[in-house]
C-alpha positions in Angstrom: 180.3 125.3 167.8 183.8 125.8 167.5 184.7 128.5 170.2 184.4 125.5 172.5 185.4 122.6 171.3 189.0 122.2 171.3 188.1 120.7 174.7 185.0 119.6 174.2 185.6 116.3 173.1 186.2 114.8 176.8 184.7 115.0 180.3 185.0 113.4 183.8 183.1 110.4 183.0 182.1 110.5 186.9 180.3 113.6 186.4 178.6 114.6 189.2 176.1 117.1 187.8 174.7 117.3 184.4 171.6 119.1 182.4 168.2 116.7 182.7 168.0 115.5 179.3 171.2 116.0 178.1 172.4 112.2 177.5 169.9 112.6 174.6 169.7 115.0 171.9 166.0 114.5 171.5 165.3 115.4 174.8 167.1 118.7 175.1 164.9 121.5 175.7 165.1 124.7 173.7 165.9 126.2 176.9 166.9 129.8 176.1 164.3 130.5 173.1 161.6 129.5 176.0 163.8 131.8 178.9 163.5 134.6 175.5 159.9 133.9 175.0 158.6 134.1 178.8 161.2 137.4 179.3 159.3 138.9 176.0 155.8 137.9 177.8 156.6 139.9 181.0 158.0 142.9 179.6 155.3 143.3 177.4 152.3 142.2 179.8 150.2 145.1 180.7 149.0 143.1 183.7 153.2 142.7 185.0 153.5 146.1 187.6 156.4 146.1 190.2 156.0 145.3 193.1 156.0 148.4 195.0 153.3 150.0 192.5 150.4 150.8 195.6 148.1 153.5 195.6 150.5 156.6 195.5 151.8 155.5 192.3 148.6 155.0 190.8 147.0 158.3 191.6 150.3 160.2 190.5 150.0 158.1 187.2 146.6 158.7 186.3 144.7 161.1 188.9 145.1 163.7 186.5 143.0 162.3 183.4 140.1 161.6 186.9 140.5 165.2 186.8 140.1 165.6 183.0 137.4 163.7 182.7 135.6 165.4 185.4 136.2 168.8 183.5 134.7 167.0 180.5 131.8 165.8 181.7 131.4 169.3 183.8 131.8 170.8 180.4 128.6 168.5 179.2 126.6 168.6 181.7 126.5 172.6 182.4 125.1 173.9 178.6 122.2 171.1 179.2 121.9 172.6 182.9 121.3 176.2 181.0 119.0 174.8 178.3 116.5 172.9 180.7 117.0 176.6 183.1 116.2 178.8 179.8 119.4 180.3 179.1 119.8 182.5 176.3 121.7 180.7 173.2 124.1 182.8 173.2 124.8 182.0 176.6 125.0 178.4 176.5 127.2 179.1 173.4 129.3 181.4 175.1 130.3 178.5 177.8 130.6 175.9 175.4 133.2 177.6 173.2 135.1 178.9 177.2 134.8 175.0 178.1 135.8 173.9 174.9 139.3 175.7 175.0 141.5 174.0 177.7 140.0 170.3 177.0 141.2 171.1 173.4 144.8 172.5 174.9 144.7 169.2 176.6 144.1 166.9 174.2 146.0 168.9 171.4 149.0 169.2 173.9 148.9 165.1 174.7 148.3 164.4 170.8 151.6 166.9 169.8 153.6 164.8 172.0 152.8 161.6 171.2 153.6 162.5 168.0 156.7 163.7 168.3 157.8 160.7 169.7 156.5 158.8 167.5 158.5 160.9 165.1 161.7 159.6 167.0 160.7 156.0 166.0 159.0 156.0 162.8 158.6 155.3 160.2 161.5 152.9 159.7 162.4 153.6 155.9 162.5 157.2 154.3 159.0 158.2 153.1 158.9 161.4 150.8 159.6 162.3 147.7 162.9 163.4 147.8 165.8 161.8 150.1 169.0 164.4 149.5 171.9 161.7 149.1 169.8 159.0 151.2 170.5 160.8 154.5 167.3 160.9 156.0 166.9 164.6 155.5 165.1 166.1 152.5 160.9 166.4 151.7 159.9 163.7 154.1 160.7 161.8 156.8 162.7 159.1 158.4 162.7 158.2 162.1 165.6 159.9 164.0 165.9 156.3 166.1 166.8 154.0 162.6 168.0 157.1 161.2 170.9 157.3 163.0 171.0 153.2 163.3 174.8 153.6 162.6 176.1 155.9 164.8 173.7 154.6 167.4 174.7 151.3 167.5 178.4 152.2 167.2 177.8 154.3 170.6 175.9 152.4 172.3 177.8 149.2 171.7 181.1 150.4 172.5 180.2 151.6 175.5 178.2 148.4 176.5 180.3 146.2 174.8 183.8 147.7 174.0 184.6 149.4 177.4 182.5 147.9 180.3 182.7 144.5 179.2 186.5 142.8 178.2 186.1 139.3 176.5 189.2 138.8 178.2 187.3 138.5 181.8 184.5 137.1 179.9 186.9 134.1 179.0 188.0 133.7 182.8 184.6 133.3 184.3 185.1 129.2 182.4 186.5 126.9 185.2 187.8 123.8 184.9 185.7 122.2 187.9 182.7 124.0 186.5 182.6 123.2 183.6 183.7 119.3 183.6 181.0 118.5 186.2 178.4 120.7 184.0 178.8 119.0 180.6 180.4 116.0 181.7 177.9 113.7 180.5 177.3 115.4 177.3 181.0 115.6 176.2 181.7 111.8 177.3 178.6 111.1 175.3 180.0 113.0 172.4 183.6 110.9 172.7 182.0 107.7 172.8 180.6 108.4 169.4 183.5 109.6 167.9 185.1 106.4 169.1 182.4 104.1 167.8 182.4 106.0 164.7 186.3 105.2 164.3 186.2 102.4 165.4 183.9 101.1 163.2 185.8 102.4 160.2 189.0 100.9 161.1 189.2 98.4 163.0 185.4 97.1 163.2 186.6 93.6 163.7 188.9 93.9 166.9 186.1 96.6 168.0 183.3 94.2 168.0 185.1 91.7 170.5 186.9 94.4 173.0 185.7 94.1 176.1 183.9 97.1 177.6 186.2 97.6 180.2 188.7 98.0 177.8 186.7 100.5 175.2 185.8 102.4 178.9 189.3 102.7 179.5 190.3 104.6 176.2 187.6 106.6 176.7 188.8 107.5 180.2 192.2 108.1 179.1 190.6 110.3 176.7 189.2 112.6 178.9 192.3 112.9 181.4 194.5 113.7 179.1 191.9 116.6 177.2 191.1 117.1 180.7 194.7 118.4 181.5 194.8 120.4 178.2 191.6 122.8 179.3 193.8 125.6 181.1 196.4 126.1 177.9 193.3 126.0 175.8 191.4 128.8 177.6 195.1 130.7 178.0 195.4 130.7 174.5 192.1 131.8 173.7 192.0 134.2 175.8 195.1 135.5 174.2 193.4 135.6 170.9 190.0 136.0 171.5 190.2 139.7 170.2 191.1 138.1 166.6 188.7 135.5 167.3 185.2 136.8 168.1 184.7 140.8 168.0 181.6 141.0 170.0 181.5 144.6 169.5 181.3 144.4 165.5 178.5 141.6 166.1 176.2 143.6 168.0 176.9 146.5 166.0 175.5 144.6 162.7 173.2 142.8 164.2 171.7 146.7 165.1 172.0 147.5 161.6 170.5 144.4 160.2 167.3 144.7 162.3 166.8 148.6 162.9 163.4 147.8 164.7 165.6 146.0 167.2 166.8 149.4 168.5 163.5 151.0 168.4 162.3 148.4 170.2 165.4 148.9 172.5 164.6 151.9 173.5 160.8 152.4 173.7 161.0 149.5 176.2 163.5 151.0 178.8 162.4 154.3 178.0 158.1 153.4 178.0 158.0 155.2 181.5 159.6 158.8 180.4 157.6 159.0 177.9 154.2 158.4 179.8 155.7 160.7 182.4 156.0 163.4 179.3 152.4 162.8 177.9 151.2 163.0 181.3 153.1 166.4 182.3 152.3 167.6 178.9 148.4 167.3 179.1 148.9 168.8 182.4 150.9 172.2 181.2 148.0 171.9 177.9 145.5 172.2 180.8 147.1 175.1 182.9 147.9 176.9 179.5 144.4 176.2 177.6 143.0 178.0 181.2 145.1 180.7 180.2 144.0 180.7 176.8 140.6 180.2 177.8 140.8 184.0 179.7 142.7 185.6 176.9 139.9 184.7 174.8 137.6 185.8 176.9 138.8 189.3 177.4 139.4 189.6 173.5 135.8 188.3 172.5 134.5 191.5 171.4 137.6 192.3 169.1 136.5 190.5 165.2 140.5 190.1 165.0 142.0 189.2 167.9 140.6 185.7 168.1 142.9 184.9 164.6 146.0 186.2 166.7 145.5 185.1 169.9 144.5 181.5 169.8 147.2 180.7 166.9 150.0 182.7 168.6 148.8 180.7 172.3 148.9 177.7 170.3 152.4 178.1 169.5 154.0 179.3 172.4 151.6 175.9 174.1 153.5 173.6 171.0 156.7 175.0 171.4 157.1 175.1 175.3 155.4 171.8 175.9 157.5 169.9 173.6 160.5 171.6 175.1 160.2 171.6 178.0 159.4 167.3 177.6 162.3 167.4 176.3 164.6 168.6 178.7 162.6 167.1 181.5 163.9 163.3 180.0 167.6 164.2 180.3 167.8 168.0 182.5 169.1 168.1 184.8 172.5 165.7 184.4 173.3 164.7 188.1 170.9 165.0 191.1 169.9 167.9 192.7 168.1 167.3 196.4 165.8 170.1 197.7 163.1 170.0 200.6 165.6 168.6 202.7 167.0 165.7 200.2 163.3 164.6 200.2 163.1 165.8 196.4 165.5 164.9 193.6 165.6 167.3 190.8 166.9 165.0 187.9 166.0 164.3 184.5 163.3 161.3 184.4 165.4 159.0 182.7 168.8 159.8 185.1 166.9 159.2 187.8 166.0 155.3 186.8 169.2 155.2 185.9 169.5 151.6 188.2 166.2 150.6 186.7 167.0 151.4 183.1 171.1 149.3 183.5 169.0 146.0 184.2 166.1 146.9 181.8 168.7 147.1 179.2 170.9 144.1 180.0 168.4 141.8 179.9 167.3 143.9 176.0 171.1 143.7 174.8 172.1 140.1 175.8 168.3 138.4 175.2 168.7 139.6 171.5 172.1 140.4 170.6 174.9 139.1 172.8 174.2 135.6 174.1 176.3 132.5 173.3 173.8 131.2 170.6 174.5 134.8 168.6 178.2 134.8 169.0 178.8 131.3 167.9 176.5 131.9 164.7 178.4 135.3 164.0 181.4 133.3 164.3 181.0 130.5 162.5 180.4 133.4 159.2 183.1 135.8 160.6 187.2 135.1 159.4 187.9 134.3 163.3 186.1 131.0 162.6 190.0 130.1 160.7 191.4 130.6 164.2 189.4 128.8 165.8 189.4 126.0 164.1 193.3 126.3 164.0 193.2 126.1 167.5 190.7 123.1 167.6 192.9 120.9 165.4 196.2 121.8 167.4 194.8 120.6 170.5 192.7 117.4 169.7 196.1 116.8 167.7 198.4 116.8 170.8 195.7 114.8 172.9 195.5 112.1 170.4 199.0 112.2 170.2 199.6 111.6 173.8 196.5 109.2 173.4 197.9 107.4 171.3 201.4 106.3 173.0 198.5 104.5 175.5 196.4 102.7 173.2 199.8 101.4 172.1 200.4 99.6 175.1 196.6 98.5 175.1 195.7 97.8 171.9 198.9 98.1 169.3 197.1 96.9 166.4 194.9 100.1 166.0 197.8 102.4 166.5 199.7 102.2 163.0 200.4 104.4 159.9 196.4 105.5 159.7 197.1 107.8 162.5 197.2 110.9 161.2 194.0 110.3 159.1 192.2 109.2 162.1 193.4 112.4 164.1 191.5 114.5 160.9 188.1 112.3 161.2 188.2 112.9 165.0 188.2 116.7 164.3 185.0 115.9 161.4 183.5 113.5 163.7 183.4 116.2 166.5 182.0 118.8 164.5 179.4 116.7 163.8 178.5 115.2 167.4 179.1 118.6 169.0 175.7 120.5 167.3 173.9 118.3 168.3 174.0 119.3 171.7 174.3 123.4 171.2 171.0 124.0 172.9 173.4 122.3 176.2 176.1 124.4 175.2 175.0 127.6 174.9 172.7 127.4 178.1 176.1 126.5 179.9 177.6 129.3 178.2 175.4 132.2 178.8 175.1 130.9 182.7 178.6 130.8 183.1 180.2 134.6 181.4 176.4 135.4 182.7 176.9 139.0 180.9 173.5 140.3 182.0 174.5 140.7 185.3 178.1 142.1 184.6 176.6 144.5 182.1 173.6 145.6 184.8 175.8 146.2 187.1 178.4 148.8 185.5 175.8 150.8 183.2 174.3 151.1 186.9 177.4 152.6 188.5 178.3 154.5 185.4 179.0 158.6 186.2 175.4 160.0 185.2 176.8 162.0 182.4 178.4 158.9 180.9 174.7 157.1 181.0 173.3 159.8 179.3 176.1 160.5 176.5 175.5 157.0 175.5 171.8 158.1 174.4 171.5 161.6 174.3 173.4 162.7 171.6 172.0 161.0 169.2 168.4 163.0 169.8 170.1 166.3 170.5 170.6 166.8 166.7 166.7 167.0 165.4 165.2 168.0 168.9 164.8 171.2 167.1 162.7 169.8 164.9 160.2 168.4 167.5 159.6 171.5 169.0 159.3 173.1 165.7 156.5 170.2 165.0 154.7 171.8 168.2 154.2 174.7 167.3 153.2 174.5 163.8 150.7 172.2 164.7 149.7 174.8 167.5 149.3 177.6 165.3 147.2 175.1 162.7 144.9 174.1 166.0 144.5 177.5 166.9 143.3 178.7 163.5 141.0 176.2 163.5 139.7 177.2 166.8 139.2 180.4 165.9 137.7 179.3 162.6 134.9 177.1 164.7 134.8 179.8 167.7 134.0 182.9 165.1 131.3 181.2 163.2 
């Protein structure tokens, strides 16, 4: 983990707090994957509601398919009512076809939707026969979401990551008091390995008969003097951490490498829009298929009208609903209060906009920037030279200045191997220091604690900046969904009237 462990190899030996388990590498607890775990088990529990969801909520969510099925079973139980009452068949048939209008406006409305968004999503890789120049475009189709993985990412990330967060202040949220009396006893347990490890290489003799007070003392001096050295480190990688570690190019391929990541991404902070436009779509299907329902009605004794009228109401039904659904997610921009200010007129997804900041915080730095990602993008990334250069400067100067000590307490170990031993403390430390990453990166992530600082700005972000940064990207092919709607209207609508005439 070399971001870290220029100064990594000492610690206040009278640490005052420490990690349980950290003295022992078998004992650490894979704290984060279990924190990532339990976060992925309540986002996706369907038993997790907030904790103001009360009755209100719950009728507004779902007192309209109450309604629906009422209608349904109204539409049931009436022909039966006629039959056993010895109705005419035409009759019963009659209100069978009438009833059998807005439930299928409903349900077609509902299904067209769904669709559509499912359209946004999937499928994940192009399926058609022909792909013109592997654009996405052509006799087929790709998901808008993973088909525009590039230039989502790219926006999304430098928003998230390029402008509202500066490694620069992500660097200056380490302290020296915090971080000494947090890894402490890890990063004295790590330099008492490296010593024993040199020490038994070469000078295994004397080593075997020093006293411990005098091995504890070199290890003390150890960590003052590295101790003194942790400001000039973090100043000078603060300086370079731009050359270092381009978060912004991490998250962007790690994107690109998992495209399901961002569809995942955004059906999770988005899952309540889209209800909401399911739910206000079956509701317009129902007002309109009431409508159509009468237009049928007054047209039933025309042969031809029923092949116009119920494909042409099924298009205007496909186009408007998926529309208007659309426009209802991001339309209007910024808030407009009516009633009094009792009633903001927003687009759904503006309106969470607080909701949405921490829902996508937690998203972005649970799968893509968190201490355990960073250091394994930069271990593989030419930054890692840097570092390193930066690691061997500074253990070199502390074992120099170590060195003019163990002199005056032990001169036999201080000779012409000097220099070789400064190199094996660098290899010795890059082998102690993984085994306590799980220790590291928890103290990492806690510290820079980016969740928050992300949360926190996409939250007081202008409203048109919150929705450039997802908007665009759907603005492109929304002509295409509404297009979907109404074909598929016009094909339901001939096949009503295919059914209904016969």
């Amino acid at each position: 983990e070399p971001l870290g462990t220029p100064f990594m190899h000492t610690g206040s030996i009278q640490a005052s707090r420490s990690f349980d388990g950290a003295s022992s590498p078998g004992m650490i607890m894979p704290i984060l994957a279990e924190r990532r775990e339990l976060k992925a088990m309540d986002d996706e529990s369907p038993l997790s509601v907030p904790s103001d969801y009360g009755w209100g909520t719950y009728w507004k969510e779902n007192g309209f398919w109450y309604l629906f099925a009422v209608i349904c079973i109204v539409a049931i139980v009436l022909p039966v009512v006629m039959i056993s009452r010895g109705d005419s068949k035409s009759d019963v048939t009659r209100v069978i076809e009438l009833c059998s209008i807005p439930i299928v406006s409903v349900l077609f409305t509902w299904a067209h939707i769904w669709f559509a968004l499912q359209m946004c999503f999937y499928p994940v890789e192009f399926i058609g026969p022909w792909n013109f120049r592997n654009s996405g475009y052509g006799i087929g189709w790709q998901g808008i979401v993973p088909r525009k993985a590039s230039y989502m990412a790219e926006k999304a990330c430098d928003l998230m990551v390029g402008r509202l967060i500066k490694m620069e202040e992500v660097i200056d949220q380490f302290t020296f008091d915090d971080f000494f009396a947090t890894l402490g006893q890890v990063l004295a347990e790590c330099q008492a390995n490296v010593n024993e490890r040199l020490a038994m290489k070469y000078f295994p003799t004397v080593w075997a008969v020093l006293p411990r007070h005098v091995k504890d003392e070199l290890l003390r001096k150890a960590m003052e003097t590295t101790q003194a050295s942790f400001e000039p480190i973090r100043q000078e990688l603060r300086q370079n951490v731009l050359s270092i570690l381009n978060v912004k190019e991490m998250a962007v391929q790690r994107m690109l490498a998992e495209p399901t990541l961002l569809i995942h991404m955004f059906k999770q902070v988005g899952r309540k829009e889209f209800q909401f436009i399911m739910r206000c779509g079956a509701q317009m299907g129902l007002v309109l298929g009431f409508f159509q329902m009468g237009l049928y009605q007054i047209t039933k004794d025309c042969s031809w009208c029923t092949w116009v009228s119920l494909p042409l109401s099924g298009l205007i039904i496909g186009n408007c609903t998926n529309w208007i659904a659309i426009k209802m997610i991001f339309s209007p921009v910024f808030p407009h209060y009516i009633c009094g200010g009792r009633i903001n007129v927003q687009g759904v997804f503006l309106k969470r906009q607080k909701e949405v900041a921490k829902e996508l915080a937690a998203l972005i730095t649970n799968t893509t920037v968190n201490a355990e990602r960073m250091i394994a993008y930069l271990v593989a990334s030419p930054g890692y030279d840097k570092a390193l250069e930066i690691f061997h400067k500074h253990t070199g100067e502390a074992m120099d200045e170590i060195a003019g000590y163990a002199k005056k307490v032990m001169p036999s170990i201080v000779g012409q191997e000097w220099e070789t031993m400064k190199e094996d403390v660098v290899e010795y430390l890059m082998d102690e220091l993984p085994k306590h990453s799980t220790v590291f990166t928890r103290y990492v992530d806690q510290a820079i604690d980016i969740e928050t600082l992300m949360a926190t700005r996409l939250a007081a972000l202008p409203p048109d900046e919150f929705e450039g940064m997802l908007h665009p990207v759907f603005q492109e092919d929304e002509w295409l969904l509404i297009l979907l709607g109404g074909v598929l209207g016009v094909i339901v609508g001939l096949f009503q009237a295919a059914v209904l005439g016969n």
